[in-house]
N, C-alpha and C positions, 0 to 999 in steps of 0.2 A: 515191443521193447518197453511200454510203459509197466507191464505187468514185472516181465525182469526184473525193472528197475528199483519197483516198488518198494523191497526192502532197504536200499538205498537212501531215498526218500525220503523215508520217515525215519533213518539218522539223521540224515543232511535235517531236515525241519527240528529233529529237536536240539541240536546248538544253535538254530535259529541261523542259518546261513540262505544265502540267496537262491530261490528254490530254482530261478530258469536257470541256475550252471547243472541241474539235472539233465537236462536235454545235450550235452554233453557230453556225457558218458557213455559208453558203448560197453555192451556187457553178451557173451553169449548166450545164446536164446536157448539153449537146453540144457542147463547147466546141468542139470541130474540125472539119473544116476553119473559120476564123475568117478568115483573109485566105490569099489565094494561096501557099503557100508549104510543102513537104513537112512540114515540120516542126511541130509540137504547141504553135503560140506561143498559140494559146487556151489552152488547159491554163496554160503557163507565165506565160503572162500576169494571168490571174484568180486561179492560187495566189499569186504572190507579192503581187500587189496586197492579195487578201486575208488572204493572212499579217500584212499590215501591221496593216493594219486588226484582225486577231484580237487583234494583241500591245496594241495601242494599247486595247483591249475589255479583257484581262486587267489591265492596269497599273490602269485605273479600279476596275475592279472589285476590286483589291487596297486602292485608297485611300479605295473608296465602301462595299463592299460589294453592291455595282449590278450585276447581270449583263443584259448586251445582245447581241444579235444582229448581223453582220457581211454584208452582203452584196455580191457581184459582178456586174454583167452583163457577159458576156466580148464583144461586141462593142465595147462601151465601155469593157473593159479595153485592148482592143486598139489604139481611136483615144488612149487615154492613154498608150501605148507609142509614140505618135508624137507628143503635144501640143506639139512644139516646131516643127510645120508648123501647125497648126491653133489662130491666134491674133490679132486685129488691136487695134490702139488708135485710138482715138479724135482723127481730124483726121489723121493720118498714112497714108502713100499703101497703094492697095491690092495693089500691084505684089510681087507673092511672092518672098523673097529666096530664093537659094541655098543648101542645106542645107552645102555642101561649095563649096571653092574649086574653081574651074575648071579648074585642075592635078591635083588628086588624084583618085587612081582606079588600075586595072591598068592594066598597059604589059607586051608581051610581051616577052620576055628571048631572049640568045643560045640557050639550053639549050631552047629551044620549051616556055617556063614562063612565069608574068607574078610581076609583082613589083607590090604594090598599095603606094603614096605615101600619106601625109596631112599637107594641105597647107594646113588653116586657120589656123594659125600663122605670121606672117610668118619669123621666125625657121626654122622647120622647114621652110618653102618656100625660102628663100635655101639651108638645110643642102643639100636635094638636088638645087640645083640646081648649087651648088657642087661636089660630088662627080660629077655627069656633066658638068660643065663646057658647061653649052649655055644657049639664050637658055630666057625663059619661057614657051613656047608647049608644048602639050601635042604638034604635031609633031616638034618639038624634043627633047621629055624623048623620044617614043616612037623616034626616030631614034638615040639616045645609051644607051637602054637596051640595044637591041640589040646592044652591047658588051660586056652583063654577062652572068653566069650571074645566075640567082635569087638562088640562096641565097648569091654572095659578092656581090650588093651587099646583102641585109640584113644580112650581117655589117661589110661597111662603112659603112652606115648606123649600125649601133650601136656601133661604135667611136667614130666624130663625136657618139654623144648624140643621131641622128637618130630618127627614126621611118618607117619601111618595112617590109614583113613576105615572103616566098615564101610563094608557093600550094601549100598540101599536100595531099593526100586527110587522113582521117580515118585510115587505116590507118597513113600516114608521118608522123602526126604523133604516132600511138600507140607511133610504135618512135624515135620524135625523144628526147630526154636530157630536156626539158622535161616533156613529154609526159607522163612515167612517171616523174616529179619528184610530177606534179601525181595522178596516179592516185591513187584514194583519196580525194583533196580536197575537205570538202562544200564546197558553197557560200556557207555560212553558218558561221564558227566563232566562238565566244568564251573568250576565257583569263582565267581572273583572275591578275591584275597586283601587287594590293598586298589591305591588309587596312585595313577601314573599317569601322565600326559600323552596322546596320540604318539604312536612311532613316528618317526619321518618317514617319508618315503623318497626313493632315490638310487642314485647308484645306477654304474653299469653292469646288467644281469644275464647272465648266459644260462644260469638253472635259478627254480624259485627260491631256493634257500641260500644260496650267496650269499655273505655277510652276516647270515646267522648263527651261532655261536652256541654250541650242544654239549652241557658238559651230562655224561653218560656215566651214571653208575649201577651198573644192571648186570644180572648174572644170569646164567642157560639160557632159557630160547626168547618170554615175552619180551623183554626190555629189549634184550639184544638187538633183536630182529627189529624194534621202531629203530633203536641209532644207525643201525642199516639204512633204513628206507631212508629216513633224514638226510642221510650222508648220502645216499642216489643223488637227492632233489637238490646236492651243492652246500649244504651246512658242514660247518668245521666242525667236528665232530669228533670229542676226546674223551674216550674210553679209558678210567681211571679203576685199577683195582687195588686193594692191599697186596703188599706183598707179603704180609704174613695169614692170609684166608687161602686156602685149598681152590684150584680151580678147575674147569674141565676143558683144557685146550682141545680138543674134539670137537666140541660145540663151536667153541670162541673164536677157531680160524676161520667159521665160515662166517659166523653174525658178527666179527669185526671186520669184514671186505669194508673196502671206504673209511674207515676212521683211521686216529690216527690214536697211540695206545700209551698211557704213562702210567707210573703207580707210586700212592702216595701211602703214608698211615695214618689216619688220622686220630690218632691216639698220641702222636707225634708234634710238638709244637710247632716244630718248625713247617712242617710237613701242613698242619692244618691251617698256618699263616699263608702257605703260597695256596694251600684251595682256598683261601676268603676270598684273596688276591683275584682268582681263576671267576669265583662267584660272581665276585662284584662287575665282572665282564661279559660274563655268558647273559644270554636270552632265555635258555630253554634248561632247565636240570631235569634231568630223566632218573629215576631211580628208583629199583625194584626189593631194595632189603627189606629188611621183617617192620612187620607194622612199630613207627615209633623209633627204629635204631637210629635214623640221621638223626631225628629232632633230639635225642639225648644226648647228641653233641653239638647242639646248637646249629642244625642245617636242617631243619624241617620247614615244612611251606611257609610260613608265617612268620621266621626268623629270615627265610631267604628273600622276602618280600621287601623287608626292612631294606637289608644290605642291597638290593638291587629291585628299585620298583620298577613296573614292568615285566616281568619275569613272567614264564610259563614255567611251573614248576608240574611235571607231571610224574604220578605216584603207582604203582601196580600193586594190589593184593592179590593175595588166595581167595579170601571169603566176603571182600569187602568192609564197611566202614562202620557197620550196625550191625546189631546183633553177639552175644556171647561168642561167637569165635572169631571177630573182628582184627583179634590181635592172632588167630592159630597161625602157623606157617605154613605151608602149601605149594605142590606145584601140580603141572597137569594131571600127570597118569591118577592124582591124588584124588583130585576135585573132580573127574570122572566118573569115581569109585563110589565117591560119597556123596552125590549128586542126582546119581538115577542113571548116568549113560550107559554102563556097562552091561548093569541089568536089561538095560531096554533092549543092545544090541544083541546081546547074546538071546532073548525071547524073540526078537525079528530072524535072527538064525535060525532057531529053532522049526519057526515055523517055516522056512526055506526047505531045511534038510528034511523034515518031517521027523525030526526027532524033540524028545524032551525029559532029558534025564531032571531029579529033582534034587538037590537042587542045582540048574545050568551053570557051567562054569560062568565066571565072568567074561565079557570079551569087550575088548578097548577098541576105539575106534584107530582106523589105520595109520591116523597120523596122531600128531602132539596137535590137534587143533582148535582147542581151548589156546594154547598159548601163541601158535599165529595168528590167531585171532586175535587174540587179546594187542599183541604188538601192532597190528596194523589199527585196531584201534584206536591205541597211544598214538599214532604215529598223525590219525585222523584228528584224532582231538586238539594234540599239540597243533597242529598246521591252522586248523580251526581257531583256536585261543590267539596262533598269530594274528591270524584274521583281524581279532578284536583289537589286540593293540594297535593297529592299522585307525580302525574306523569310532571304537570307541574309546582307547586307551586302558587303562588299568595293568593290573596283575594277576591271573589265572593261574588256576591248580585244576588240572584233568585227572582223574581220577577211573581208573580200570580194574575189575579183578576177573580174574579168572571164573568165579563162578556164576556174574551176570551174563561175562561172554556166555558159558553154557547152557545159562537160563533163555540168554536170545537164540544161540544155535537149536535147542530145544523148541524154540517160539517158531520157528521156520517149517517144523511140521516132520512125518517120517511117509520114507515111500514104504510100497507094499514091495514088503521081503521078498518076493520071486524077481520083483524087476529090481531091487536094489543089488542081489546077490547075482542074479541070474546077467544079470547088463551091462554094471559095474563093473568096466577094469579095472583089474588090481594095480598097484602101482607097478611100475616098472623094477627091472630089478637091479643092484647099485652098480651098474656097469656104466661108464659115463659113455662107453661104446655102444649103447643100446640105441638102433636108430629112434625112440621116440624120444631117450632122455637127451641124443644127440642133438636135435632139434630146440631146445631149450635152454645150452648152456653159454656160458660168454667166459674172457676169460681176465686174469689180473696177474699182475707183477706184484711180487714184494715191494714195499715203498722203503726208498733210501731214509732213513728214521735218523736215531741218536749217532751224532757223529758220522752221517755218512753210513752207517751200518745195513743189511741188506744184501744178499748176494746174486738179486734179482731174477729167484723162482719164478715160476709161473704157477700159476693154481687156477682150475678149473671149477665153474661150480655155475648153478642154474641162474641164470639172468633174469633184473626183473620182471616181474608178469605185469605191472602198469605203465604200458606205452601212451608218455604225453607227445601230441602233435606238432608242438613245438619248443621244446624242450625237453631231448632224450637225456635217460638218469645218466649218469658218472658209475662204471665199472672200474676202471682201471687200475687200481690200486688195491694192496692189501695187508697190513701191517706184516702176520703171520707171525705175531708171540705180544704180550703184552705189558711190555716194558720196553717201544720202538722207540719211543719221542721222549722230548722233553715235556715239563708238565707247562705250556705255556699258551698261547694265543699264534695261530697264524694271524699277520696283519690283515686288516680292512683294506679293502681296494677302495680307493677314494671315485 
């Protein structure tokens, strides 16, 4: 088990947390191959899960005295690296949406390289489609790409504020400005910000996050999925969107189970008075926008510090906090592409099937998991930062992005392509009737929301994969659209 555990470990030691709650943890002993794919997503996927879950063990246990056990099964960590396919509701059709719009994806480039699009954004599908100037058909974009090199339409993509990335190996992305920006970069950081007096400790507690107070502003899968897990472990947890930004209700009915969901504008006076209001309340602000957009309305970590000392202010990037694309925007399928992973996997293929066209298509790994990762990360960190306002006081900012998670997933090592492909089940397929995904799901009600509202669905969807021993997560509930609540505080239980 020590071996398991080991990458575990040496998270837990670098936010410096108490290393015997290792011994604690219970993790599958073979976690890999887990699904088809060279890479150690077992491994990665049941430590961070289980990180979560550890930190969310330690927090109680700092407020209880309570010491509990933490456990993973890494098949079922794995279907929860993808639970944003594996979900239905109640009277609504069974017909499977599309994870990704019909546009986005690679397209091979002049330079005999591909250039990968994302395109679930209305806005970002107009961006590119603007910049090759053609209709919106995917024979189209592929006809108009072949006009570009790689790498200078992602640099005119991000000129426009688009999103687009070039296909790198691992090795050219190691010798890229970014790349070795980021070397060195855990996955997981936290700084303290400002200086605050010890939490108290107290209270009657039935999960470890009780009483704590998550205001969530996070879009698609990383962010979402930490307000998730938050909201398992008993945190109030309010999921605030615009109502005038584009969203993708798809994603958001699953990674908003357990919260509770309002929306404000904060371009809006009135509107940014009741979030000061909400700030100066909360514990934790989670939020995943473009580098810099909250703090240019005065909510960035070091402004939120002020208005609420104490605070875990936690941040998600694409590319991280250094380096010339510190501000790019980013999401998984993206930081994948330009990264090395896609490359890698499709050459671990290669050598499977005994084939090698040149050049190999790209192939993505099976799930989005850079950004489960990434969210249980967050979810790690924050729970860990609580830690500190506990034992040392102050105010923390956890910091995650996406492409250190990769550079760790990366750090975990690749198996030999006959046993990753040859061994590796594939995921299940989106049938909630499927007996293995049967086996993993639990289920939720609509929650009675604004005014009573709610017509008390049921919706089905994979439960979570971190079992505490004494303190099982909170399913029960599920907004299902986001503009249920009011934008306010449930009370503290005294």
């Amino acid at each position: 088990m020590a071996a398991i555990c080991a990458p575990a470990e040496t998270l837990w030691r670098s936010l410096r947390l108490p290393v015997d709650a290792i011994s604690r943890l219970r993790l599958s002993e073979q976690p890999d191959p887990v699904v088809n794919s060279s890479f150690k997503l077992g491994t990665a996927a049941q430590t961070v899960i289980g990180l979560s879950g550890l930190a969310a063990a330690e927090f109680y246990k700092l407020r209880t005295g309570v010491e509990q056990s933490v456990s993973v099964e890494v098949r079922h960590a794995a279907l929860e690296f993808k639970s944003e396919a594996y979900y239905s509701i109640e009277g609504e059709s069974e017909k499977k949406f599309a994870l990704f719009d019909t546009l986005a994806g690679v397209y091979r480039t002049k330079d005999n390289s591909y250039v990968r699009i994302h395109t679930n954004f209305p806005h970002h599908k107009q961006g590119i489609l603007d910049i090759l100037g053609c209709k919106p058909t995917r024979e189209a974009i592929a006809d108009a790409m072949l006009k570009w090199n790689a790498v200078d339409f992602e640099t005119e993509a991000s000129k426009r504020k688009m999103v687009a990335t070039a296909l790198r190996s691992f090795e050219e992305w190691d010798a890229h400005y970014q790349g070795q920006a980021l070397a060195g970069t855990p996955p997981v950081e936290l700084v303290r910000i400002g200086e605050a007096p010890k939490r108290e400790v107290g209270g009657n507690l039935a999960c470890p996050l009780d009483g704590i107070r998550v205001l969530d502003l996070t879009r698609v899968l990383a962010g979402p999925v930490c307000g998730r897990t938050l909201a398992a472990h008993g945190a109030d947890v309010l999921l605030i969107t615009s109502p005038k930004l584009p969203a993708l209700p798809n994603l958001d009915v699953d990674t908003s189970r357990g919260k509770r969901t309002t929306q404000l504008d904060l371009n809006e006076a009135g509107d940014r008075e009741i979030f000061t209001s909400l700030l100066k309340q909360t514990d934790v602000f989670l939020q995943s926008y473009r580098p810099e957009g909250l703090a240019a309305k005065g909510f960035g970590a070091e402004e939120a510090a002020k208005l609420r000392p104490g605070i875990v202010y936690a941040s998600l990037r694409a590319y991280g906090w250094d380096g010339p694309w510190k501000d790019r925007r980013g999401f998984d399928s993206l930081v994948q592409t330009a990264t090395g992973f896609n490359v890698a996997e499709a050459e671990a293929y290669a050598v499977y099937t005994e084939t090698g066209p040149s050049p190999l298509p790209p192939k993505p790994l099976p799930m989005q998991a850079l950004d489960h990762a990434a969210g249980y990360m967050l979810a790690f960190g924050i729970q860990a930062a609580l830690c500190k306002t506990l034992t040392e006081g102050g105010s923390w900012e956890v910091r995650v992005s996406l492409a250190a998670v990769g550079r760790w997933i990366r750090s975990l090592g690749q198996l030999n392509p006959v046993v990753a492909f040859r061994d590796g089940a594939p995921l299940p397929p989106r049938d909630l009737n499927d007996p293995e995904v049967s086996r993993y799901v639990t289920t939720a009600v609509q929650s009675k929301g604004l005014d009573g509202c709610g017509n008390g669905k049921m919706m089905t969807a994979i439960a979570h994969a971190a079992q505490l021993s004494m303190t099982p997560v909170r399913e029960g509930e599920a907004p299902m659209r986001l503009d249920a609540h009011r934008p306010e505080w449930l009370p503290r239980e005294e």
